[in-house]
Backbone as CSV, one residue per row, in Angstrom:
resi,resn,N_x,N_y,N_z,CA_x,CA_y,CA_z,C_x,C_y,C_z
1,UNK,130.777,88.941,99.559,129.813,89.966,99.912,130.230,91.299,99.293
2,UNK,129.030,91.946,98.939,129.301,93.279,97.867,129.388,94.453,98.736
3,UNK,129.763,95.557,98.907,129.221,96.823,99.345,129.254,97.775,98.337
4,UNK,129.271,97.463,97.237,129.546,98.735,95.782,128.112,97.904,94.982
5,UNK,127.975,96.477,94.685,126.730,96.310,93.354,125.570,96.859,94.017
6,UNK,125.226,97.794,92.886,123.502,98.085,93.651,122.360,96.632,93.543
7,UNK,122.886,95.641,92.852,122.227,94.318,93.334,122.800,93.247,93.452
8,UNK,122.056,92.181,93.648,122.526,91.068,93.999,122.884,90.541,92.370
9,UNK,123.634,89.310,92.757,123.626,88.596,91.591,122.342,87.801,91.011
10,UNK,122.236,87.788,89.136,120.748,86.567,88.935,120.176,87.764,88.300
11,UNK,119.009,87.820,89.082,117.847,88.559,87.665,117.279,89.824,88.485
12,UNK,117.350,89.849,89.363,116.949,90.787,90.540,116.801,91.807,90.187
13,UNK,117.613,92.474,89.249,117.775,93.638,88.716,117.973,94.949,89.319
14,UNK,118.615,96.238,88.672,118.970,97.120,89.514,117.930,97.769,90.373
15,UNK,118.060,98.929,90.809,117.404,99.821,91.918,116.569,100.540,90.840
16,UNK,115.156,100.836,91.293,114.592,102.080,90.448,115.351,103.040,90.442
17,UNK,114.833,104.382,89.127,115.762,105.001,89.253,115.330,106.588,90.345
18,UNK,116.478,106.530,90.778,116.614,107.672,91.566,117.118,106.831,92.979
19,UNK,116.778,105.681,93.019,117.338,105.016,94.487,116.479,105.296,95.914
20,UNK,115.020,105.576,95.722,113.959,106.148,96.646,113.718,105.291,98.028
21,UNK,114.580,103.701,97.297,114.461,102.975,98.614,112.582,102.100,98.176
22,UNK,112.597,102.272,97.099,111.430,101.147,97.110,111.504,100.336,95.918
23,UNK,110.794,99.403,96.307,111.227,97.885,95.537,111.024,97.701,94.067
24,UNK,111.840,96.912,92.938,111.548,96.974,91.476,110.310,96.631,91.605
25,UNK,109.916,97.166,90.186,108.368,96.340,90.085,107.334,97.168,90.414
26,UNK,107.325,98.105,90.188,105.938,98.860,90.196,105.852,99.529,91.832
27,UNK,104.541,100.459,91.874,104.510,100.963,93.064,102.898,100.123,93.935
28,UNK,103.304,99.645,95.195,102.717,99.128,96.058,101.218,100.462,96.313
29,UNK,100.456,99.350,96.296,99.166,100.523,97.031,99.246,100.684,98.534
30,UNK,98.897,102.097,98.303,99.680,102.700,99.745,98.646,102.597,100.407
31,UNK,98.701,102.662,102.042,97.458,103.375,103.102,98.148,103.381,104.061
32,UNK,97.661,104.215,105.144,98.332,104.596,106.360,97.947,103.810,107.337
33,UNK,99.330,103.429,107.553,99.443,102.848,109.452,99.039,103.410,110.118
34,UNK,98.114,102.805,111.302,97.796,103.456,112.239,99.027,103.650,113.231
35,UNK,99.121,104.604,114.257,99.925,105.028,114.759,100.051,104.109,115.940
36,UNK,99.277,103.014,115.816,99.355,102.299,117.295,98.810,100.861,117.240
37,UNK,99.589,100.399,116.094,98.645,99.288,115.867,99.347,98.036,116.803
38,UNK,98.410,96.840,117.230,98.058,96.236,117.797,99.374,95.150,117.588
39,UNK,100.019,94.995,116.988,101.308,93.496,116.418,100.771,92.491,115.677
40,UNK,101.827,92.017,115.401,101.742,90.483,114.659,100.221,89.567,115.850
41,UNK,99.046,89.515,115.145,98.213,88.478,116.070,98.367,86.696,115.938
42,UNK,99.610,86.665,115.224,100.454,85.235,115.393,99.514,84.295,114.145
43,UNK,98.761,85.189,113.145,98.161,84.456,112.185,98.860,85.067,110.784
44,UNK,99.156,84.152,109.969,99.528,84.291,108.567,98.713,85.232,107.558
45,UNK,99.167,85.835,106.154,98.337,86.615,105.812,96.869,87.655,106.115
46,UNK,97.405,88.638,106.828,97.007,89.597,107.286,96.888,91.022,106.289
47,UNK,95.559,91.128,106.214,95.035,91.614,105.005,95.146,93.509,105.606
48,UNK,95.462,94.148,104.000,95.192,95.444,104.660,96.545,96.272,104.646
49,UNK,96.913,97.160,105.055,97.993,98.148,105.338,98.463,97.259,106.801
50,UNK,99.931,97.187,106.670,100.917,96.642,107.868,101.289,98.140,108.287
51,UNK,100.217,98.634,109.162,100.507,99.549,110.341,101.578,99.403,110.808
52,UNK,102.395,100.251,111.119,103.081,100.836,111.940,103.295,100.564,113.177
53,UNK,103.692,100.094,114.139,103.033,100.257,116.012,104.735,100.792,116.356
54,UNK,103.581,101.912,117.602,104.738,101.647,118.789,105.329,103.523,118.742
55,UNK,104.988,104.060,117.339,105.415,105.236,117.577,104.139,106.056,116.623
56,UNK,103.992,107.660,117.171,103.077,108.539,115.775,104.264,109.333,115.167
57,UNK,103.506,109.297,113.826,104.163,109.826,113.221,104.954,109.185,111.557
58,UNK,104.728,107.568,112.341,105.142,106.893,110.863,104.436,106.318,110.760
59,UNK,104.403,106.159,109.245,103.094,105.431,108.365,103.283,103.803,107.392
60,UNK,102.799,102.953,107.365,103.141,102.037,106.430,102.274,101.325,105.233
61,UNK,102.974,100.725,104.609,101.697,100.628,102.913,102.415,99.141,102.726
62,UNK,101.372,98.296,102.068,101.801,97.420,101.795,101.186,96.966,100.258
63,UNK,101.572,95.970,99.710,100.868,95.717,98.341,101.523,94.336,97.505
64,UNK,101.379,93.923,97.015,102.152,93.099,95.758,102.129,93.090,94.157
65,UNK,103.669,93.096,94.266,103.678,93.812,92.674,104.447,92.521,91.624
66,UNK,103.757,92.167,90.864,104.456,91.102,90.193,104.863,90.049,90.731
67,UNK,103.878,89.557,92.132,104.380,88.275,92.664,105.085,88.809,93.795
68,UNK,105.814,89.420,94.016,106.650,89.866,94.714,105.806,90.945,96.043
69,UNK,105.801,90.427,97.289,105.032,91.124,98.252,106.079,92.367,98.675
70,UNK,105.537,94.024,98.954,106.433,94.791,99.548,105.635,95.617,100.496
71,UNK,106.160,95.706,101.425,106.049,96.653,102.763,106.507,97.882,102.712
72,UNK,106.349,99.333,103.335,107.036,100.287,103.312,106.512,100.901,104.170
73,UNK,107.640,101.717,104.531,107.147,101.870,106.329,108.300,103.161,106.163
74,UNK,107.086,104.791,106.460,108.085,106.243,106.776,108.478,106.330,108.035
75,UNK,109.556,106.643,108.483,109.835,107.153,109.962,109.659,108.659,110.119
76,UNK,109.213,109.441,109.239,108.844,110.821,109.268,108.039,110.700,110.406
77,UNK,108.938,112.013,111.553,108.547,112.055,112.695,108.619,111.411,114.082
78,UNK,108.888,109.982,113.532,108.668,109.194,114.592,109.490,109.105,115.456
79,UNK,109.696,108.598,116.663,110.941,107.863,117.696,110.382,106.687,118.222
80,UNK,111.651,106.085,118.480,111.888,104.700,118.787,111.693,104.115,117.517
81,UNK,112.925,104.098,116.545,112.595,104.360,115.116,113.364,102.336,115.142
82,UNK,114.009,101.971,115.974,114.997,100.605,115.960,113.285,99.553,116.697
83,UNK,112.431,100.061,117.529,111.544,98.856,118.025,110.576,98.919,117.210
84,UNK,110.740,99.987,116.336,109.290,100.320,115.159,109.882,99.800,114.252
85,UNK,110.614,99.748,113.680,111.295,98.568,112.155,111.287,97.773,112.782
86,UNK,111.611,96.731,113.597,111.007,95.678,113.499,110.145,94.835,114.169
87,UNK,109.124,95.919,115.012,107.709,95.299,115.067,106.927,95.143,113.509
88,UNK,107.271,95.840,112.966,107.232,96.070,111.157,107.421,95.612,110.662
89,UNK,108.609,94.734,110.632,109.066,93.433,110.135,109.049,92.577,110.637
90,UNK,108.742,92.299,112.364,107.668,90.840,112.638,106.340,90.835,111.975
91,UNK,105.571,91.653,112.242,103.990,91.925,111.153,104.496,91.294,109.627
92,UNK,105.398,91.840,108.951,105.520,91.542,108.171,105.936,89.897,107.830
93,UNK,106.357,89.433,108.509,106.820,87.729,108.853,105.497,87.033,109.159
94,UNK,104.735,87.692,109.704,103.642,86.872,109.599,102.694,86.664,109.024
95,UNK,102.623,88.058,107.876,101.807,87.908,107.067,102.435,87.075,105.558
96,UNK,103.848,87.243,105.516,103.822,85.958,104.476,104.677,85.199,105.027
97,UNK,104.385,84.840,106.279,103.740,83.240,106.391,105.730,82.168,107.131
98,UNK,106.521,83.589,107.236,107.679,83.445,107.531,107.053,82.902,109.263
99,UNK,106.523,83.441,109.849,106.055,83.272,111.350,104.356,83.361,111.652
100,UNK,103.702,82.027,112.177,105.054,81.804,113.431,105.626,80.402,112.576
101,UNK,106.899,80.081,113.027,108.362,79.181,112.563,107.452,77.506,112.630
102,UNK,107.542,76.843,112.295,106.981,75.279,112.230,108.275,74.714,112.463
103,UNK,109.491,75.474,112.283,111.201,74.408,112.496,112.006,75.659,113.062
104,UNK,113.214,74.719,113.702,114.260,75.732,114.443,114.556,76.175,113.147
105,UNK,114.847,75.792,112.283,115.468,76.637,111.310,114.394,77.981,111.004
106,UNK,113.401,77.514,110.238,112.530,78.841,110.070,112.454,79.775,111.454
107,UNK,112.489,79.286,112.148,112.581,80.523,113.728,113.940,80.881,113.646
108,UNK,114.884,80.352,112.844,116.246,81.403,112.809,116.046,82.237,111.974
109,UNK,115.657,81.760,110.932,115.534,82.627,109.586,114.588,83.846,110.011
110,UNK,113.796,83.864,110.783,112.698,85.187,111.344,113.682,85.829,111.564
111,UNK,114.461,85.509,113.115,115.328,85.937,113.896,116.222,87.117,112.954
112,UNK,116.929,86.263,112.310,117.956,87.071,111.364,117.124,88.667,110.759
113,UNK,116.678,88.044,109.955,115.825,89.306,109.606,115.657,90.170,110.257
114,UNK,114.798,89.723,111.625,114.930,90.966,112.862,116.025,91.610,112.963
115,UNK,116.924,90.805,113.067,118.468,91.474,113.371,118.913,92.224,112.572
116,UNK,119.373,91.813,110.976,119.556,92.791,110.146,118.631,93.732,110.024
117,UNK,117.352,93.965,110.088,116.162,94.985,110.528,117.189,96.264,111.297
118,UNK,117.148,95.593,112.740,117.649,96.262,113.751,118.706,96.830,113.255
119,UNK,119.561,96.072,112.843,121.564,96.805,112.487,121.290,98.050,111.451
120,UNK,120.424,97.686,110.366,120.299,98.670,109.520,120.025,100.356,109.688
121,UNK,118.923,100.083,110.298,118.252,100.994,111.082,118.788,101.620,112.456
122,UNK,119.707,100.618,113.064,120.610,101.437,113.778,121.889,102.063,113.396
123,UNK,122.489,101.471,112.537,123.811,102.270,111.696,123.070,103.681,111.110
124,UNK,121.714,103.798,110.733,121.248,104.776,110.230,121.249,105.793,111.319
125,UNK,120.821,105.397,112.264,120.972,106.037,113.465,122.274,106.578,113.955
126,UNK,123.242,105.661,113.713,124.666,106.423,114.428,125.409,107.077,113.436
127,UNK,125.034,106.989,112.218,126.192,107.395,111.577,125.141,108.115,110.180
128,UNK,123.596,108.842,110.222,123.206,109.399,109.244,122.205,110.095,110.177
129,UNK,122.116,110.503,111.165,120.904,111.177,111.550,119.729,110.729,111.609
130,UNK,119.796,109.238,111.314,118.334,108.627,111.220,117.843,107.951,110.082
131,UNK,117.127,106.688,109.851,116.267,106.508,109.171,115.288,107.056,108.359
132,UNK,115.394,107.481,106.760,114.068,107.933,106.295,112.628,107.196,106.490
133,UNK,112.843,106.235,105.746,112.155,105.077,105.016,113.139,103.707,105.208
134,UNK,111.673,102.738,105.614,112.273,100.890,105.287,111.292,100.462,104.130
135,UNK,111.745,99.518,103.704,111.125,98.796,102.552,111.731,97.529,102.943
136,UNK,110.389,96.339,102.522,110.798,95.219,102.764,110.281,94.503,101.981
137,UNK,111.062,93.925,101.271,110.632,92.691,99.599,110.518,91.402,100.069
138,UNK,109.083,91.022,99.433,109.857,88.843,99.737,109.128,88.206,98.461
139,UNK,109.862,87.525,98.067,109.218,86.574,97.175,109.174,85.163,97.911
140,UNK,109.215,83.818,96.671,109.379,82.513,97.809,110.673,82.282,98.197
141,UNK,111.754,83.014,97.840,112.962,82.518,98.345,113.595,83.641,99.224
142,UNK,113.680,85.111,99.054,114.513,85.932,99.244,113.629,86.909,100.193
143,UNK,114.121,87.735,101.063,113.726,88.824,101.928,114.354,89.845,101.473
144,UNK,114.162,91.046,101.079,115.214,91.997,100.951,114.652,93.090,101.887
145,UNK,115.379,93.975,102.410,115.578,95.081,103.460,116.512,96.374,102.841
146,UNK,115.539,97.102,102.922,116.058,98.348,102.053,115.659,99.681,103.101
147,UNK,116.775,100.407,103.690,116.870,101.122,104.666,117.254,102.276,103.917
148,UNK,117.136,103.413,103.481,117.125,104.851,103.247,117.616,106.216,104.158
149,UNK,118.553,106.631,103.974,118.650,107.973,105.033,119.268,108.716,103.984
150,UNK,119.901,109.642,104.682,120.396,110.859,104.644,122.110,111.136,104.389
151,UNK,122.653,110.346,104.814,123.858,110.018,105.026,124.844,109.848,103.717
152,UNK,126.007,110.789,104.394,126.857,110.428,103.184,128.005,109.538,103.518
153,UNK,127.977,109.121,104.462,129.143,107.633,104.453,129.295,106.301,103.942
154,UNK,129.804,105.711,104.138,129.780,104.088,103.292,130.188,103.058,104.231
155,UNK,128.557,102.879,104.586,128.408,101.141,105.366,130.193,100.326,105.285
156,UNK,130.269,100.009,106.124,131.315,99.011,105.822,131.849,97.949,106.947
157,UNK,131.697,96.898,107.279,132.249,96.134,108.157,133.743,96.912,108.572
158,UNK,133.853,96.905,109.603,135.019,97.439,110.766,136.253,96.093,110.620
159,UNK,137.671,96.545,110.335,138.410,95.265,109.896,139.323,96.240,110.483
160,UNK,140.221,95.070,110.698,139.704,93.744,111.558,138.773,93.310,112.306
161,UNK,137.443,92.819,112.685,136.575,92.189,113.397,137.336,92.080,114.671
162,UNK,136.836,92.620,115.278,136.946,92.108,116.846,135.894,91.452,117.663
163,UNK,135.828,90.532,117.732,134.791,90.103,118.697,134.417,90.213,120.088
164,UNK,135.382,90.950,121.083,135.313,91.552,122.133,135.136,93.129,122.262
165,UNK,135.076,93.906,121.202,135.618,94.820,121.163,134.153,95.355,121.341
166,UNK,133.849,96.311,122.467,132.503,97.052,121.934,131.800,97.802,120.898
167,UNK,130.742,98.055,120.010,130.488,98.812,119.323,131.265,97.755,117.744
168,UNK,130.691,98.535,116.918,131.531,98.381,115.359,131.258,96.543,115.299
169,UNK,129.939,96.168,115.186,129.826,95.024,114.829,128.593,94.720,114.004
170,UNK,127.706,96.147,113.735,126.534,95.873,112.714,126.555,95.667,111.655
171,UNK,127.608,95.670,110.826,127.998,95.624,109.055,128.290,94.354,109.136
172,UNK,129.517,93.933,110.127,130.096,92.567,110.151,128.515,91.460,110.294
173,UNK,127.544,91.954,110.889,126.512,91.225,111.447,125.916,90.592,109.766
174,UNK,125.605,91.908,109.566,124.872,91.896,108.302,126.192,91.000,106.872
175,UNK,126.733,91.308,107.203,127.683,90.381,105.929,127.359,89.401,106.163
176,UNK,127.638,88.465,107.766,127.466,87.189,107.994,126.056,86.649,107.954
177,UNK,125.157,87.143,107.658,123.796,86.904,107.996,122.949,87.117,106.292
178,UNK,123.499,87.550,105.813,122.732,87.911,104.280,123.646,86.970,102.933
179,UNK,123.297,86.897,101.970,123.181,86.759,100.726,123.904,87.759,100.439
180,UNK,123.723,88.604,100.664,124.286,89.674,99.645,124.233,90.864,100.414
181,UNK,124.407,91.847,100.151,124.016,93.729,100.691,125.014,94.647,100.114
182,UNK,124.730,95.658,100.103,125.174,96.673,99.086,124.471,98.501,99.637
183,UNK,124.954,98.901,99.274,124.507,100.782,98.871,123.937,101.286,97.390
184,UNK,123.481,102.088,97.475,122.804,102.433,96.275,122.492,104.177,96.702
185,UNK,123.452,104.766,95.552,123.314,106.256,95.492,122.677,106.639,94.524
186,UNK,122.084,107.862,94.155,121.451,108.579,93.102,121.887,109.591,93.004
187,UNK,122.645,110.144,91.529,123.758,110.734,91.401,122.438,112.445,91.365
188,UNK,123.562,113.509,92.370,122.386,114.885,92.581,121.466,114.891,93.776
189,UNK,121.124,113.479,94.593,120.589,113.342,95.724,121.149,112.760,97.221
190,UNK,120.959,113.912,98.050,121.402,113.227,99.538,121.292,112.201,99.421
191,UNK,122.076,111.424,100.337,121.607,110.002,100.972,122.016,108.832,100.433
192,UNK,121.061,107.923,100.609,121.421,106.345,100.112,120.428,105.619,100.560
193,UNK,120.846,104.051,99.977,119.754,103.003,100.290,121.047,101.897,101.004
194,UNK,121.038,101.367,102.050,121.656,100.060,102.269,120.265,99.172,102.321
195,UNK,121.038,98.398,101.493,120.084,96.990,100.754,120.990,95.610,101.213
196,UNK,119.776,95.132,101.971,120.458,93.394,102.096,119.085,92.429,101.663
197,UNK,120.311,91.135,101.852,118.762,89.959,100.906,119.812,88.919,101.825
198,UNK,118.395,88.089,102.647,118.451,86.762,103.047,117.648,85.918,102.631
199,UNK,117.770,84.503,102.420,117.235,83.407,102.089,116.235,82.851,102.518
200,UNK,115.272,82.219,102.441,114.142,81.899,103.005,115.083,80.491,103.733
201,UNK,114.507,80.163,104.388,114.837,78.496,104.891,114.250,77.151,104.068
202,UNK,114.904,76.207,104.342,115.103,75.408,102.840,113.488,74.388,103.575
């Protein structure tokens, strides 16, 4: 597991430039989330802008660019910024077609996602002042999760691992749970991107 390549290994290729936290491949057509939208209605491909729910203030756009479906979702403004990423990324599971699960496995593979969702977006929280922007990539194999703040520290699993120990277990989460993940700076600009990629289920 990486915390320095700004990508994964293969063809994936690097980060646009400047590191804005949105996905290679062109820019997604945008429209605004409603501030209160309704959830995942438990049906596959769901047409339209993947609203937002649960807080005002953040907005989300969705689109597909080269095959490749992406989500993007501002937290400008918002709170309850950890149950709003990933009601955002259940919506998003169901519109390609990740949920609802047909096998225990695919209902783990949701799961995870949620989770790294959550860790991301909460490390942003404890240790950058918050979440800017999420972005969320899928093709047929890979999920990627691209979290944006402000922050000048460096993600890093807590070592030794403790497994009793309270607190200091969201990096370790995310190592064990992804493919890959990494940071991505833009040299002259605040902040960063922590980027992870999980696998679809076989």
């Amino acid at each position: 597991m990486s915390t320095t390549r700004p990508y994964s290994p293969g063809d994936r290729g690097p980060e646009p430039s400047g590191a804005s936290g949105s996905s290679e491949g062109g820019t997604a057509a945008e429209a605004s989330g409603s501030p209160r939208a309704s959830g995942p209605s438990g049906s596959s491909g769901s047409s339209g802008a993947s609203g937002a729910s649960g807080a005002s203030g953040a907005s989300g756009a969705s689109g597909v660019s080269g095959g490749r479906h992406v989500r993007r979702l501002s937290f400008d403004g918002a709170s309850g910024v950890v149950p709003l990423a990933r009601d955002f990324a259940r919506q998003a599971l169901y519109a390609w077609g990740w949920l609802p699960a047909a096998t225990a496995d695919q209902r783990a593979a949701a799961e995870d996602v949620l989770l790294v969702v959550s860790e991301l977006v909460t490390n942003a929280c404890l240790h950058a002042e918050g979440p800017d922007r999420m972005v969320l990539g899928c093709d047929n194999k890979v999920i990627r999760v691209e979290v944006s703040d402000r922050g000048t520290g460096q993600p890093a699993p807590r070592t030794p691992h403790r497994a009793g120990r309270p607190g200091g277990h969201g990096m370790f989460i995310v190592q064990r749970l992804c493919l890959d993940w990494g940071v991505v700076r833009a040299p002259g600009i605040a902040g960063k991107t922590v980027w992870a990629e999980l696998g679809a289920p076989a």
